[in-house]
N, C-alpha and C positions, 0 to 999 in steps of 0.2 A: 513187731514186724520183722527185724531180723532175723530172728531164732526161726519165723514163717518160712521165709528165704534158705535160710542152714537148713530144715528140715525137707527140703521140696528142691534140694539140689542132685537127691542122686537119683530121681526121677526124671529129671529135666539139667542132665550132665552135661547136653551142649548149648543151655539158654543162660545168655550172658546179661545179668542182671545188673541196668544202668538205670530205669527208673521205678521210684515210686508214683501212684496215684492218688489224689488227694478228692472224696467225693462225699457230698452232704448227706444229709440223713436218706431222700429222696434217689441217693445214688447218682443223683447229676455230677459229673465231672469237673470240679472248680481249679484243679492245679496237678502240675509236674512236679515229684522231688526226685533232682538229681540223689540217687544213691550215695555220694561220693560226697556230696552237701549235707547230707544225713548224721555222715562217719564223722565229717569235720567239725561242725557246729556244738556246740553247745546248748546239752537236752535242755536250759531252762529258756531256748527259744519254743515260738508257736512256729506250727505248721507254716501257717498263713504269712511267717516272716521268711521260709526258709523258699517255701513255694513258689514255681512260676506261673502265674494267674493266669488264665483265659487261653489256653495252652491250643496250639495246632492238634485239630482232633481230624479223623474221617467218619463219614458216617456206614450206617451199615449196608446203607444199600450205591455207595461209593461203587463206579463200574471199574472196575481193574486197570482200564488204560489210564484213568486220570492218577490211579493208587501209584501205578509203576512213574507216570511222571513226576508225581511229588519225591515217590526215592531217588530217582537221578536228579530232582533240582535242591536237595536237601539231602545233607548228609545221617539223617536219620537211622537209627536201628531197627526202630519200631515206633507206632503209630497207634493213640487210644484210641479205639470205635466204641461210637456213642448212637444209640438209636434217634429218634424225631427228637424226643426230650430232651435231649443232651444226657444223658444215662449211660453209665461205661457197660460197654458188653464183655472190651477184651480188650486186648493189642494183638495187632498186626508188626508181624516184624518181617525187613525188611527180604530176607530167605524164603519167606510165604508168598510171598511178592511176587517174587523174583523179579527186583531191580537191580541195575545193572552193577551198579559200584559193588567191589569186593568189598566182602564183610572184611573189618580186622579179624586175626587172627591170635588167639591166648598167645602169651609166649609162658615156654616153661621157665620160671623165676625159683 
């Protein structure tokens, strides 16, 4: 999954990659992994230890004013969409949006 991430970085130079998705055979959507939870951990954990379960999703047919309320009451970057099924299609980030909070910003380190 990372080398995924390294590999699809200089196509996607300004997408700030903070999570993973965690989704069954079916594709249905069962958890978040923080990226940062990934790096830390210890690969002889499971997913399903590291993962946050039953995660805040939007659906696909989600009408934009309710989309932009949830980014200004949640400091979110982005947002899994899931169809009827619960089914990941994508993520919605927060820039597509266009909710109010300023994204952070890289600092050069």
């Amino acid at each position: 999954m990372l080398r995924g991430i390294g590999a699809e970085a200089d196509e996607d130079s300004d997408l700030e990659v903070q999570y993973a998705y965690a989704i069954d055979r079916e594709g249905v959507l069962t958890g978040v992994l923080p990226v940062l939870d990934l790096v830390r951990t210890s690969w002889k954990r499971k997913v399903r230890e590291v993962m946050i379960s039953k995660p805040l999703s939007v659906r696909v047919d989600t009408p934009l004013q309710d989309l932009r309320r949830i980014f200004d009451e949640k400091a979110f970057l982005g947002l899994p969409v899931v169809d009827e099924a619960g089914r990941m299609c994508g993520v919605l980030s927060r820039g597509r949006c266009g909710g109010r909070r300023a994204r952070s910003r890289r600092m050069p380190f």
